[in-house]
N, CA and C atoms as a LAMMPS dump frame, in Angstrom:
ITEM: TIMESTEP
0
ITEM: NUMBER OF ATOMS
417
ITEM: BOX BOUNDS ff ff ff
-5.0000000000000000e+02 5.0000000000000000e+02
-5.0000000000000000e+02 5.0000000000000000e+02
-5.0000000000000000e+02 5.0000000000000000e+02
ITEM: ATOMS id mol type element x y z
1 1 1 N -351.139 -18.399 425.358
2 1 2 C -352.236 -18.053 424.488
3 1 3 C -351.92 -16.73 423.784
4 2 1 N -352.239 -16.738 422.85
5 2 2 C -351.876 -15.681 421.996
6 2 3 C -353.111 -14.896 421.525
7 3 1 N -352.583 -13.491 421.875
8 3 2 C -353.891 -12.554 421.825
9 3 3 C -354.229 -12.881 420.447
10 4 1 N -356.04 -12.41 419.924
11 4 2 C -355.886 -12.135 418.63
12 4 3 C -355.767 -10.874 417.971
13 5 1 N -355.895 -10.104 419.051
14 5 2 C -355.575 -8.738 418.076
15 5 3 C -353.937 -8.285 417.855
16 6 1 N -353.071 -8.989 418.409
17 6 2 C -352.056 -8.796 418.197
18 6 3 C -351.386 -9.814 417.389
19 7 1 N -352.095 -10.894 417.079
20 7 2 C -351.721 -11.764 415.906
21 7 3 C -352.493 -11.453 414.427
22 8 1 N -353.49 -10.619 414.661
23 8 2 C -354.023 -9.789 413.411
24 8 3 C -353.217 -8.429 412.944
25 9 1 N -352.589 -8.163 413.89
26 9 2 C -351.394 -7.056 413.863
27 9 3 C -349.782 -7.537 412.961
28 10 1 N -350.005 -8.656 413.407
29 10 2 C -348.35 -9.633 413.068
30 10 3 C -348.516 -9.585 411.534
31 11 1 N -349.803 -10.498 411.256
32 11 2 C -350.555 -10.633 409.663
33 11 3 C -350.559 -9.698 408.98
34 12 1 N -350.73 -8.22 409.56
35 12 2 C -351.07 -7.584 408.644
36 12 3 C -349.654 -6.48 408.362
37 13 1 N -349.009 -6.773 409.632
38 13 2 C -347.453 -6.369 409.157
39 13 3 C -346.674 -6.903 408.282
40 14 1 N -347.362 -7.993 407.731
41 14 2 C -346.177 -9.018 406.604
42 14 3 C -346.716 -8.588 405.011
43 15 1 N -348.107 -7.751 405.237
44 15 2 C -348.368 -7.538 403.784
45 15 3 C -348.588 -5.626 403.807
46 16 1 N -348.961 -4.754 404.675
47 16 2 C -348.945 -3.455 405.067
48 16 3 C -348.246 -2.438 405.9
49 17 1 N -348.157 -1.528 405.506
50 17 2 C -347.57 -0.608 406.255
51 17 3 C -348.158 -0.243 407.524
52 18 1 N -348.013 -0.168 408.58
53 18 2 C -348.534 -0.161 410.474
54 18 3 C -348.389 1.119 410.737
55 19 1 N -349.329 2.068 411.075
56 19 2 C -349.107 2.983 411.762
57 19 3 C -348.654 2.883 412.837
58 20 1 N -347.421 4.058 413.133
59 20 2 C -346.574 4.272 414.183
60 20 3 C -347.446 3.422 415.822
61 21 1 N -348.01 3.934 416.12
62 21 2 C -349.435 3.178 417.262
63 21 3 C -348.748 1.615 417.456
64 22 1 N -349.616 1.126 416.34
65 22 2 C -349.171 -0.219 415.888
66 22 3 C -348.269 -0.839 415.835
67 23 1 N -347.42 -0.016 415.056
68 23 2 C -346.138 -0.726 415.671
69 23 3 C -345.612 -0.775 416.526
70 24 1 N -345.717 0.357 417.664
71 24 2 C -345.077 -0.288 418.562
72 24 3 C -345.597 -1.008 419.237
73 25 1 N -347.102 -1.33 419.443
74 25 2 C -347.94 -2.253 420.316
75 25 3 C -347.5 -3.713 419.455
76 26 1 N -347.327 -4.071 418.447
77 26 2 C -346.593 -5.189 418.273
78 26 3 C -345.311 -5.374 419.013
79 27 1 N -344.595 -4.336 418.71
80 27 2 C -342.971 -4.674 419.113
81 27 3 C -342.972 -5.023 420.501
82 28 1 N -343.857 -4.457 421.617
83 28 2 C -344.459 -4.453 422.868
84 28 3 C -344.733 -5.795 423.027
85 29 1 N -345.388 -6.6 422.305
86 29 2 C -346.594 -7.818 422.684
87 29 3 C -345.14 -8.468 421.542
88 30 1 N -344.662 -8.625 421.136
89 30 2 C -343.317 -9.211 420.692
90 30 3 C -342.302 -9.316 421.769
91 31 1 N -341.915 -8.458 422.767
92 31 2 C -341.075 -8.689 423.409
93 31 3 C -341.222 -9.192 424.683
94 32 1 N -343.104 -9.167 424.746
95 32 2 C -343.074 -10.009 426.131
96 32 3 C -344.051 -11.22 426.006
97 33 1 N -344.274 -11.609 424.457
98 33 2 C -344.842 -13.255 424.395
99 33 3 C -343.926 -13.715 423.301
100 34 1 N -343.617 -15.101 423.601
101 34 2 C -342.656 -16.159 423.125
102 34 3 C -343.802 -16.991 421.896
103 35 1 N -344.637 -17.023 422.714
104 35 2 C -345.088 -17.302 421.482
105 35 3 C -345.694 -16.992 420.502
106 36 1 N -345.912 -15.798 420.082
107 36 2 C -346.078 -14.702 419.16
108 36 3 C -344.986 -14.326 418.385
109 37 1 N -343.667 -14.402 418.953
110 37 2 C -342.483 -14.471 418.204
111 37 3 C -342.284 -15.879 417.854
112 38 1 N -343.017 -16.939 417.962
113 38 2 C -342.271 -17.897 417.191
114 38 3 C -343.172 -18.125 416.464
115 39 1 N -344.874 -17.399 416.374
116 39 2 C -345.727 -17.285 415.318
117 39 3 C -344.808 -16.608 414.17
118 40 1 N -344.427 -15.681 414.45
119 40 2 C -344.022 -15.083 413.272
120 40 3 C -342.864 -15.54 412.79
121 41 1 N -341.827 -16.19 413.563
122 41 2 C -340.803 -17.2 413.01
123 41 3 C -341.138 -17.958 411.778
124 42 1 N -342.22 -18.45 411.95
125 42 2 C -343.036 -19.481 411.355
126 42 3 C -343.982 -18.545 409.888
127 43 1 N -344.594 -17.605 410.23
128 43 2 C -345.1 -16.779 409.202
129 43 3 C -343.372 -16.573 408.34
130 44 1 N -342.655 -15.921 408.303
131 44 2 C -341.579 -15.451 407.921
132 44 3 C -341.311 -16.864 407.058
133 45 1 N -340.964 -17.499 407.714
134 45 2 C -340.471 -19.107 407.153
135 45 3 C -341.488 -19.601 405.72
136 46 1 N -342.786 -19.818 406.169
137 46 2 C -343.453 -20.119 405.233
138 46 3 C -343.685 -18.81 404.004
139 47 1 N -343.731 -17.293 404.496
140 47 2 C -343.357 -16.272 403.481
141 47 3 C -342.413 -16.755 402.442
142 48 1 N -341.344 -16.905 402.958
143 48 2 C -340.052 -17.365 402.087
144 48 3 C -340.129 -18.606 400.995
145 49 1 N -340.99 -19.235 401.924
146 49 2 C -341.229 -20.627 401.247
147 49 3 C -341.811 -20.313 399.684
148 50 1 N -343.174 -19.822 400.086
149 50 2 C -344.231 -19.161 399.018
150 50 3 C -343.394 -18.418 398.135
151 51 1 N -342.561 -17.503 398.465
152 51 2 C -342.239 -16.624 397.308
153 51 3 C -340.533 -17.249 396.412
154 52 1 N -340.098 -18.187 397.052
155 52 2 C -339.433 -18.782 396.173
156 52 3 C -339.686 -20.077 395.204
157 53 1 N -341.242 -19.968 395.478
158 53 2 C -341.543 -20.629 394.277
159 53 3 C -342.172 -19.915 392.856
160 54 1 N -341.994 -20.496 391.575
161 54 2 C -342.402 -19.748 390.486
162 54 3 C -343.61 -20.243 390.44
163 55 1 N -344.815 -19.572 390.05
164 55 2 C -345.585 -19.757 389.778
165 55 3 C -346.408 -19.347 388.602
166 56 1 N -347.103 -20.343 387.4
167 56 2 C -347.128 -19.62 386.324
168 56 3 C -348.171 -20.923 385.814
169 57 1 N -349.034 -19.839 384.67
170 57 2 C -350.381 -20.429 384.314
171 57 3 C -350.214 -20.917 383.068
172 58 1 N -351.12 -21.624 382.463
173 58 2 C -350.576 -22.365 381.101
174 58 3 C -351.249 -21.443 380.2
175 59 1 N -350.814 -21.765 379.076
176 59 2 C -351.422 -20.802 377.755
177 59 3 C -352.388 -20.566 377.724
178 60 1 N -352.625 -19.172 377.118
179 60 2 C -354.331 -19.175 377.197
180 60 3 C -355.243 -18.477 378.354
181 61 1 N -354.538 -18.717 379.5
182 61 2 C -355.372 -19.181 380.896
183 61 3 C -356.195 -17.983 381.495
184 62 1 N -355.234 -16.518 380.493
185 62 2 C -355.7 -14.879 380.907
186 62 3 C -356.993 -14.812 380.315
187 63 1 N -356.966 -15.202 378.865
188 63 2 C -358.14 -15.195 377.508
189 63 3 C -359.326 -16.089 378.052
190 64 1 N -359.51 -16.85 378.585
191 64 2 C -360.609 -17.825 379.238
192 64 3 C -360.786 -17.632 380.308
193 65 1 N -359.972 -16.601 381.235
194 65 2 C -360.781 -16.17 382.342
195 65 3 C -361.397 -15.141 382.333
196 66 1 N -360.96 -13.763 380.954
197 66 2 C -361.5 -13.276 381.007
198 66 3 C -362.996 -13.441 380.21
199 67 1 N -362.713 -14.485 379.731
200 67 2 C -363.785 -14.123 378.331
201 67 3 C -365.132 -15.111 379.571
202 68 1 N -364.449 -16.048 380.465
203 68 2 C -365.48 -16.021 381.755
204 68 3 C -366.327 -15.248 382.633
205 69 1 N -365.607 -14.203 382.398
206 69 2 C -366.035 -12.908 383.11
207 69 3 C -367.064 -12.326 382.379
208 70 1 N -366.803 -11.855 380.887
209 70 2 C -367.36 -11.453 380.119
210 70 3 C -368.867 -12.152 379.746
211 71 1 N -368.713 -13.443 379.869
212 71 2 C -369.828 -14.358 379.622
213 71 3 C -370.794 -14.764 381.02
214 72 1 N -370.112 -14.33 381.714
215 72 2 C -370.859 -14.02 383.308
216 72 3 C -372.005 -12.51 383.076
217 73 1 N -371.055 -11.964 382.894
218 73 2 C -371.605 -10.057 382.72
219 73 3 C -372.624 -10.333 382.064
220 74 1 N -372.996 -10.963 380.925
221 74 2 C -373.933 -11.438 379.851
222 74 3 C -375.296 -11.931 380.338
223 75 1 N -374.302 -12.97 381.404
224 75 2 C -375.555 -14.11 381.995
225 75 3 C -375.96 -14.899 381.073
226 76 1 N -374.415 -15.335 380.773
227 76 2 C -374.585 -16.846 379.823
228 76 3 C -373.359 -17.302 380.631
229 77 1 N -373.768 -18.277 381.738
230 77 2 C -372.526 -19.331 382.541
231 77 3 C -372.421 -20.382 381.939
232 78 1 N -373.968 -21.165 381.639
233 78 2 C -373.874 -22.336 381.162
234 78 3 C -374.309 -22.584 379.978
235 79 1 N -373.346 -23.022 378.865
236 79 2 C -374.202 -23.551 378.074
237 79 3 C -374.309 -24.968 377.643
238 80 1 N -375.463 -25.228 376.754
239 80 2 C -375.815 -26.696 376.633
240 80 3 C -375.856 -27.616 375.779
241 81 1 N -375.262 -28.236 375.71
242 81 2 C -375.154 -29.37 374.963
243 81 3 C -375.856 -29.735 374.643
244 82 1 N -376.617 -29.774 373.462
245 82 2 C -377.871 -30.529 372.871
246 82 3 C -377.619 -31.71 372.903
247 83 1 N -376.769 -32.398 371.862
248 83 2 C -376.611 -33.771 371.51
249 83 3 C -376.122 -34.903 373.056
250 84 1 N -375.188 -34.155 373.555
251 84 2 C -375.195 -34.863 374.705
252 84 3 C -376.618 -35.118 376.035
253 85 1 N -377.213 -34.149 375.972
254 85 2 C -378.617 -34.12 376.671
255 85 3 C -379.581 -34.952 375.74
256 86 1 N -379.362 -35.305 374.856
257 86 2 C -380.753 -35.676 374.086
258 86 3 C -380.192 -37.22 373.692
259 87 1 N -379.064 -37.739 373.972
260 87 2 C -378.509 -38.824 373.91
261 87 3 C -378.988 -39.544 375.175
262 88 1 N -378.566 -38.551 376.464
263 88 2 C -379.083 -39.095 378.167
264 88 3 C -380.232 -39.327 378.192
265 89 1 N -381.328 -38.583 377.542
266 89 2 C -382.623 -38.22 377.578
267 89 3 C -383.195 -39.949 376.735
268 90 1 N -382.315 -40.025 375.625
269 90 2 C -382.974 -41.129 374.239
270 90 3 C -382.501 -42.208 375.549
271 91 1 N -381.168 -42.556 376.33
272 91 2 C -381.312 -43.585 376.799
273 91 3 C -381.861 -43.792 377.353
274 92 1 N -382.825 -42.945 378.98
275 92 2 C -383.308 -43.216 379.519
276 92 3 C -384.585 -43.867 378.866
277 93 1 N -384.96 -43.058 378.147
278 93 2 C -386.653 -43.288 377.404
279 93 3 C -386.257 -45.025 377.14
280 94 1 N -385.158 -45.182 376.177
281 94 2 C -384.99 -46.479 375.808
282 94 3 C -384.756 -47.848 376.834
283 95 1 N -383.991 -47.234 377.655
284 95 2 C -384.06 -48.514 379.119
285 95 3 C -385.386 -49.145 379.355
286 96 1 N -386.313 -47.524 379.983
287 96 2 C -387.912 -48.087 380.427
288 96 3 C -388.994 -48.032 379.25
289 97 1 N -388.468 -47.935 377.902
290 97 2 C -389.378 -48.737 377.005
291 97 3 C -388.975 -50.89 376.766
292 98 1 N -388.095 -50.897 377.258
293 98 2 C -387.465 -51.996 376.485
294 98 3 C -387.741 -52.844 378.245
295 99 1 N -387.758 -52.455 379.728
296 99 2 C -388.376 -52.899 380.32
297 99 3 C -389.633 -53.254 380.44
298 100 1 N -390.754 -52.553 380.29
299 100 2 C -391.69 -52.522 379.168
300 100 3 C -392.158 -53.519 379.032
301 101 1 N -391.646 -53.94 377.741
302 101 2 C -391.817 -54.74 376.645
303 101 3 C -391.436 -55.774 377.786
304 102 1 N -390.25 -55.9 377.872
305 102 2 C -390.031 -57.663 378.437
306 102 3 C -391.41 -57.848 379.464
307 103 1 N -391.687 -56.728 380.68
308 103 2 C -392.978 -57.003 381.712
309 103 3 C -394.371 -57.301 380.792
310 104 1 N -394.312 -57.085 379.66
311 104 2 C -395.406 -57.513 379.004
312 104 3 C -395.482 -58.679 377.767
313 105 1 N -394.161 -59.061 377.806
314 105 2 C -393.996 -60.357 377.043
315 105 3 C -394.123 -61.698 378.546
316 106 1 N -393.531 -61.419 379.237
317 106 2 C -393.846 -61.713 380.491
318 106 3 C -395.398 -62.13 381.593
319 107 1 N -396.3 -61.31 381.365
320 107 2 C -397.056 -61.187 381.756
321 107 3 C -398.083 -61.914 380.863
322 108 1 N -398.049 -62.085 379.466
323 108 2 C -398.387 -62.566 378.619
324 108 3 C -398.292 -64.272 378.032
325 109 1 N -396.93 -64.099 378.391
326 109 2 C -396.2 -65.861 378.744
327 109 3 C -397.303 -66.283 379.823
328 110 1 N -397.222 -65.316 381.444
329 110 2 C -398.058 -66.139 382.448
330 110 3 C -399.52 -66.331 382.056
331 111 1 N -400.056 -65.58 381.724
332 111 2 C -401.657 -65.601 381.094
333 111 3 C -402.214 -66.393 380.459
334 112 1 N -401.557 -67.067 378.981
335 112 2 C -401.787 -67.568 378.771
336 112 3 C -401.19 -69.085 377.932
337 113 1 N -399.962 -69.221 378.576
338 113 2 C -399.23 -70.33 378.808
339 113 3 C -397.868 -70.677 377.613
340 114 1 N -398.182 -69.634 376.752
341 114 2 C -397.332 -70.032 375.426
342 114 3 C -397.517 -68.197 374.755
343 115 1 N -396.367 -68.636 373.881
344 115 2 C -395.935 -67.158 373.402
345 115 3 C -395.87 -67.417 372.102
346 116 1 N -396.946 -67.607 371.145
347 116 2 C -397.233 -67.84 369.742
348 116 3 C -397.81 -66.464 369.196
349 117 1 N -398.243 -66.694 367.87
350 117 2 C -399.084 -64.854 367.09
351 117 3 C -400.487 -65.148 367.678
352 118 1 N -401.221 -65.975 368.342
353 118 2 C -402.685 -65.635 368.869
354 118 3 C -402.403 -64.956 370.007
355 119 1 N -401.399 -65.389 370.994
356 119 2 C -401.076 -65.009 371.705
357 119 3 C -400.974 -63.55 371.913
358 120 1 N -399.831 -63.099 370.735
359 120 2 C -399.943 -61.182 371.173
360 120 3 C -401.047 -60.532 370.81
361 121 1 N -402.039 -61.072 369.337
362 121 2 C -402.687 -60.534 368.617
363 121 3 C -404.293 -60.353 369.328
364 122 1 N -404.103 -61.604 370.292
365 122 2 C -405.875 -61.694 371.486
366 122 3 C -406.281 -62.582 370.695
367 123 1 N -406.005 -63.023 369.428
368 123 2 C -407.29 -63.729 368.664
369 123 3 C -407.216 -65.303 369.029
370 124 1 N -408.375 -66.007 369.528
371 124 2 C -408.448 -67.547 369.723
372 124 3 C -407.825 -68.138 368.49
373 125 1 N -407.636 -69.025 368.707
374 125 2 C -407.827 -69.924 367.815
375 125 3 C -409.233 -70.757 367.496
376 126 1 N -409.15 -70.319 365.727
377 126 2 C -410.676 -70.839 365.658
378 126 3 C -410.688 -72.079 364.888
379 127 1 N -411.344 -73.123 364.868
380 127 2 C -411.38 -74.548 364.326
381 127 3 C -412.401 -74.239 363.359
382 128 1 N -411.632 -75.234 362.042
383 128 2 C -412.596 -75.199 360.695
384 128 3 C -413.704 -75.571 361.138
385 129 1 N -414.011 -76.752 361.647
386 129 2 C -415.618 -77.063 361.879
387 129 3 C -416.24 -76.312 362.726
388 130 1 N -416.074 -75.531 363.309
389 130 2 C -416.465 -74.587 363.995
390 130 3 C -417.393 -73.112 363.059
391 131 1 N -416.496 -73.24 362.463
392 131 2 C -416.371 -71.876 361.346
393 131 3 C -417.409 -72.446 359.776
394 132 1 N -417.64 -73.548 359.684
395 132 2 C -418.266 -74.18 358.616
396 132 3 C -419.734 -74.311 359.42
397 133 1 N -419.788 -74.689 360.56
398 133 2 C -421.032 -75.081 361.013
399 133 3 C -422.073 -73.253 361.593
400 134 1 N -421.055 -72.07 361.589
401 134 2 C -421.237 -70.916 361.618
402 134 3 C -421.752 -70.443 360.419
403 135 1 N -421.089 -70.452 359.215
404 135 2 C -421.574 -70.174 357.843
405 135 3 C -422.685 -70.954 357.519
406 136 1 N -422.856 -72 358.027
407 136 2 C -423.947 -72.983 357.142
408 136 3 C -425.14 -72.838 357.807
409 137 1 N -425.132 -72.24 359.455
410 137 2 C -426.161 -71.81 360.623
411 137 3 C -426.921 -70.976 359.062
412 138 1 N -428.311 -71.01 359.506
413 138 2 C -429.507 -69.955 358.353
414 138 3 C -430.528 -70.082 359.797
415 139 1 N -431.06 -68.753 359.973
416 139 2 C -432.77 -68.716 360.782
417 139 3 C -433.382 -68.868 360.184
């Protein structure tokens, strides 16, 4: 088992300078755990690894992080897309208008058996003799 204060010691010898103290309480806890020296075998190894690779950002990449920063400082993170929000917004409206409509062409079919213009409009159908014997009614 490996202490942790002497593996926080190992860590911080690979990126800082150790006061005298320190170092030798590593070199100490180095020469009498095995496996603390093959921690750092292993730190060392993967060090090497990391720094022989190049690493490098694409064009641009300084100018848009800073101007991120800058637009943070502001307290403008997000901004918004009108046309795309008001496109999401028109479809939704348009889905549950157009459901809608069918539940009430629907409902209308069941009611009253056929889907003609009396039908949407409410109005009966009225018969000429009906309508002649109405006009010709006198008290």
């Amino acid at each position: 088992m490996i202490n942790q204060e002497m593996y926080d010691l190992l860590i911080r010898s690979m990126n800082d300078q150790l006061t005298a103290g320190e170092d030798m309480q590593l070199q100490q806890a180095l020469k009498e755990s095995s496996e603390l020296r093959d921690e750092k075998i292993k730190l060392n190894n993967i060090g090497k690894l990391l720094s022989s690779r190049d690493h490098s950002f694409s064009a641009g990449f300084h100018s848009r992080v800073m101007l991120a920063v800058s637009d943070e400082k502001k307290g403008k993170v997000i901004s918004m897309d009108f046309t795309r929000s008001f496109t999401t917004m028109f479809n939704r409206i348009a889905v549950a208008g157009v459901v809608v409509i069918v539940l009430l062409v629907i409902s209308l079919y069941i009611s009253h058996g056929s889907l003609n213009v009396n039908t949407f409009t409410g109005v009966d159908p009225v018969s000429q003799d009906n309508l002649v014997s109405v006009l010709l009614y006198e008290k």
